[in-house]
C-alpha positions in Angstrom: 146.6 40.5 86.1 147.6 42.6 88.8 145.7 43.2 91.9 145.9 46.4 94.4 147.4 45.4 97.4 147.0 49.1 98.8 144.3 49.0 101.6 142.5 52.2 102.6 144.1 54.0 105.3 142.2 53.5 108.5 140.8 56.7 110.4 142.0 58.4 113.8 140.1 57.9 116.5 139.8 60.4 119.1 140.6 59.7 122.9 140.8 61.5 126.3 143.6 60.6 128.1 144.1 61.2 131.5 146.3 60.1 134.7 145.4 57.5 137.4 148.0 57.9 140.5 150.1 56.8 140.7 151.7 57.1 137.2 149.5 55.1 135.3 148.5 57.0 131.8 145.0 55.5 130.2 142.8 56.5 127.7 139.3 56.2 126.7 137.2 57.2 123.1 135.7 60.2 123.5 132.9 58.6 121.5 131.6 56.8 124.7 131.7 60.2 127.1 128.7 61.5 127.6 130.2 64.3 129.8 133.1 65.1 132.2 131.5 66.0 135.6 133.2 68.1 138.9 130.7 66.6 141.6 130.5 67.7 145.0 131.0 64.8 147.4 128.3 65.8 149.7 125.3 64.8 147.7 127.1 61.6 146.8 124.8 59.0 148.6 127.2 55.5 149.5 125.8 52.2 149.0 126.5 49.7 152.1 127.5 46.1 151.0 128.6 46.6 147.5 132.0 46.4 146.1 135.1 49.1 146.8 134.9 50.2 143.7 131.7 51.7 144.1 131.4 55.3 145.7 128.0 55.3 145.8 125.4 57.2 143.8 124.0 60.5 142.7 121.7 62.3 141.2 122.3 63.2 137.1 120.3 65.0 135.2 117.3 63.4 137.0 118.7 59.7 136.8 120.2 57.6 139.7 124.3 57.6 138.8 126.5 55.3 139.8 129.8 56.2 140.7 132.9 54.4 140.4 136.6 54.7 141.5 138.0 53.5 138.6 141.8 53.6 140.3 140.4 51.0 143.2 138.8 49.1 140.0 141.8 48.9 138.5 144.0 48.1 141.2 146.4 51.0 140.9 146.0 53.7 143.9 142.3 54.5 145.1 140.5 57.3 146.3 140.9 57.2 149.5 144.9 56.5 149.4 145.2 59.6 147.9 146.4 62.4 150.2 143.7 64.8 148.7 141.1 66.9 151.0 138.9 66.8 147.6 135.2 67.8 147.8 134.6 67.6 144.2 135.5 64.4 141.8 136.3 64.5 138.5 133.8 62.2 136.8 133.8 60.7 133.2 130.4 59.8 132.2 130.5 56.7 129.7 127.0 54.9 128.4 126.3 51.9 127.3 123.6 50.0 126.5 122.0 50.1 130.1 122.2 53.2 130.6 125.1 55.4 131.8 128.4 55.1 134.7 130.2 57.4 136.3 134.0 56.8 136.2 135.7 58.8 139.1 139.1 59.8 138.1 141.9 62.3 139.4 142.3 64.4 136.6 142.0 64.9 132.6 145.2 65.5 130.7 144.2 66.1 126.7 142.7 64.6 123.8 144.8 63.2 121.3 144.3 61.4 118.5 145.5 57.5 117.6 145.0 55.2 114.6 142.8 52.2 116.2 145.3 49.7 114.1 148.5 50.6 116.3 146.7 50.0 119.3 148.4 46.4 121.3 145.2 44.4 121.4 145.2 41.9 125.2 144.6 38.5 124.0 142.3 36.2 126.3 145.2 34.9 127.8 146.5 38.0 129.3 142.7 38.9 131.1 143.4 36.8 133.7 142.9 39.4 136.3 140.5 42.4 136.9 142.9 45.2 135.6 143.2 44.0 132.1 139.3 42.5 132.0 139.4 46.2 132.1 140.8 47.0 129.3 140.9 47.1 125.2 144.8 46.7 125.1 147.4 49.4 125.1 148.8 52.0 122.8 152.4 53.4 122.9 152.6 57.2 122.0 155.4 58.7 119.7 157.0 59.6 123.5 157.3 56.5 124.4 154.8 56.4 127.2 152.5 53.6 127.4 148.7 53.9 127.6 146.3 51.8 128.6 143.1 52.2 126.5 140.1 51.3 128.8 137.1 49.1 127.5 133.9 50.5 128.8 131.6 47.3 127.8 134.3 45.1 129.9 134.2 47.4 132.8 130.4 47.2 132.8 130.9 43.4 132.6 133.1 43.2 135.5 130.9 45.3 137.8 127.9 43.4 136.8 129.6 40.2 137.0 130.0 42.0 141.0 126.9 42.4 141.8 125.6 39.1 140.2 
């Protein structure tokens, strides 16, 4: 009796990766971007008393849009460290099951495709701080570079576990 040990091959999954200064290459399924946004700053409306990762909020397609500095959130280099006179902010729209977030980046590199078994799952462990409550694990590319793969569920977790 012989059994197949062959399993089916598991699908790509399709990401946008993009750079957070200062050198820091992460990733996110496309599947959870709604849209990618240039805002102007000057309708941006700040929130006093809430955490530095939030920019403030703005108005999106008729809804209230929370914006978020996802460098400052993940502890790399922030907004306002960066040397940049911007007055529009590159914004990755994710949803989940609330409702939608506005993830204020510095700018989108490509798409690329990655088979969801060769991604570096982060055991419990290794979530002991914000950064990597953050994220889903990490997936090295055929060039070597390592990417960090965000999780938007955590990252609404974490804010919410903010503001609670």
């Amino acid at each position: 009796m012989s059994t197949n040990s062959a399993t089916a091959p598991h699908p790509s999954q399709q990401f946008l990766k993009f750079l957070l200064p200062p050198n820091v290459n992460v990733m996110l399924a496309t599947d959870r971007i709604t849209e990618i946004l240039n805002l102007n700053v000057n309708p941006i409306v700040p929130i006093p008393q809430v955490s530095s990762e939030v920019i403030g909020v703005s108005n999106w397609r008729g809804e209230v849009l929370w914006l978020i500095d996802l460098g400052e959130l993940l502890k790399v280099e922030p907004l306002h460290h960066q040397n940049s006179q911007a007055i529009d902010y590159r914004t990755l729209v994710i949803h989940h099951s609330n409702g939608c977030l506005g993830l204020v980046i510095n700018q989108v590199s490509q798409t690329l495709w990655c088979n969801p078994v060769e991604i570096q799952r982060l055991s419990e462990t290794q979530r002991a701080n914000q950064r990597s409550r953050c994220l889903q694990g990490y997936w090295s590319s055929s060039e070597g570079e390592t990417i960090w793969i965000l999780d938007c569920d955590a990252i609404v977790n974490v804010l919410q576990g903010r503001s609670g």
